[in-house]
C-alpha positions in Angstrom: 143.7 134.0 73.7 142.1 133.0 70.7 138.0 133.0 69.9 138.3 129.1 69.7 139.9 128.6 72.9 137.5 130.5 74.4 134.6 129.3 72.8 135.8 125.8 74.0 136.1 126.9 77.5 132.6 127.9 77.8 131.3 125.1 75.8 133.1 122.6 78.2 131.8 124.9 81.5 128.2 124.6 80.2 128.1 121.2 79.5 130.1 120.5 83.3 126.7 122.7 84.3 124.1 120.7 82.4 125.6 117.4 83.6 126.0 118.4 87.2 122.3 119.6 87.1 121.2 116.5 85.6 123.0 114.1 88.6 121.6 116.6 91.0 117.7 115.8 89.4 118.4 112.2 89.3 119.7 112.1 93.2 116.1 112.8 94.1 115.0 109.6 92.8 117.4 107.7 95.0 115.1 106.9 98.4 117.5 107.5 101.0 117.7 111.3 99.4 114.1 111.7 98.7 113.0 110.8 102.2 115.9 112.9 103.7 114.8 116.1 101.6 111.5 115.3 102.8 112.4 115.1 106.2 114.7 118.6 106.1 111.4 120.2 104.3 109.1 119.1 107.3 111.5 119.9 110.1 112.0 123.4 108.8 109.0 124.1 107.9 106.4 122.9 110.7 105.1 125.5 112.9 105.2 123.2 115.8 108.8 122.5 114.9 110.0 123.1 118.5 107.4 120.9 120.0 108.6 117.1 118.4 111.2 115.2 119.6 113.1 114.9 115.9 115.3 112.7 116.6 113.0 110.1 118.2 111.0 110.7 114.9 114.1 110.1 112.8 114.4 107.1 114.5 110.9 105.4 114.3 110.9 107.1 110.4 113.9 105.4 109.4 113.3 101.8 111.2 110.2 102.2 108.3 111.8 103.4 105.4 114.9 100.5 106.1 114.8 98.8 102.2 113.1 101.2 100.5 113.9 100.5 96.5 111.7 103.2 95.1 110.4 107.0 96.4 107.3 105.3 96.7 108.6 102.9 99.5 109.2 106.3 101.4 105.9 107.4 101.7 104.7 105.5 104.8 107.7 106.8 106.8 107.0 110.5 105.3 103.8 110.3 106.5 104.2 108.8 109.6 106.8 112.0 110.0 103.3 114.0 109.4 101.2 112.0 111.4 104.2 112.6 114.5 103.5 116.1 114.4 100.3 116.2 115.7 99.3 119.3 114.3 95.7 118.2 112.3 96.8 119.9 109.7 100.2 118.4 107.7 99.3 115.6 105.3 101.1 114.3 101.9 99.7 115.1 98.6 98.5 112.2 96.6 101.5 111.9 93.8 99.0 110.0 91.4 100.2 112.1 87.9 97.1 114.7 86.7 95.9 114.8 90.3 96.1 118.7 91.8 96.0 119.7 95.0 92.2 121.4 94.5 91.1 117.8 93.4 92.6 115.8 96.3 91.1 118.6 98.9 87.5 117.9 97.3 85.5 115.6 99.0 84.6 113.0 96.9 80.6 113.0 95.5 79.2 110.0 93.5 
C-alpha cells in the first residue's frame, strides 16, 4: 500500500473522530439529553440512592421538564430531582458564566 493511501485513511479516520466528537458535544445541548445525563449522574451518584422511589421521581421530573426548548428549561425539574432526595445536602450549581463553586457557597455580605 502506498504512503498516500495510507495517509488518506488516517486523514479520513481522524476527521470521522473529530466529527463524531463534535455531534457527541452538541447532543448535550439538546434538553431531553441534558436533563437525562443529569438524571443518570444523580441516580448513580446519591448516597441515598436506594432510599427514592426513581421512577416516581422520573415521573413527577419529566411532567416538569415536558417543552423544555433550552438546558435552562431543565433546571426546575433537575432540581426538583435534588430537592426529592431529601438528603439536605444535593443542590445545583448556579451556571451563571465566571461564577465558581467557592463563590456560590459564600454567603453573601453587603
Amino acid at each position: 500500500m502506498t504512503l498516500r493511501r495510507w495517509f488518506r485513511r488516517i486523514l479520513i479516520a481522524v476527521v470521522s473522530l473529530v466529527v463524531l466528537g463534535l455531534l457527541g458535544w452538541a447532543a448535550l445541548f439538546v434538553p431531553a439529553v441534558y436533563f437525562r445525563a443529569a438524571f443518570f449522574l444523580i441516580q448513580r451518584a446519591s448516597v441515598v440512592r436506594d432510599r427514592v422511589d426513581w421512577s416516581a421521581v422520573r415521573a413527577e421530573a419529566d411532567e416538569l421538564r415536558r417543552g423544555a426548548r433550552t438546558t435552562a428549561d431543565t433546571y426546575p425539574a433537575i432540581r426538583l430531582v435534588l430537592q426529592r432526595l431529601g438528603d439536605h445536602h444535593s443542590h445545583p450549581a448556579s451556571p451563571e458564566p465566571g461564577c465558581t463553586a467557592t463563590e456560590q457557597a459564600r454567603p453573601h455580605r453587603p
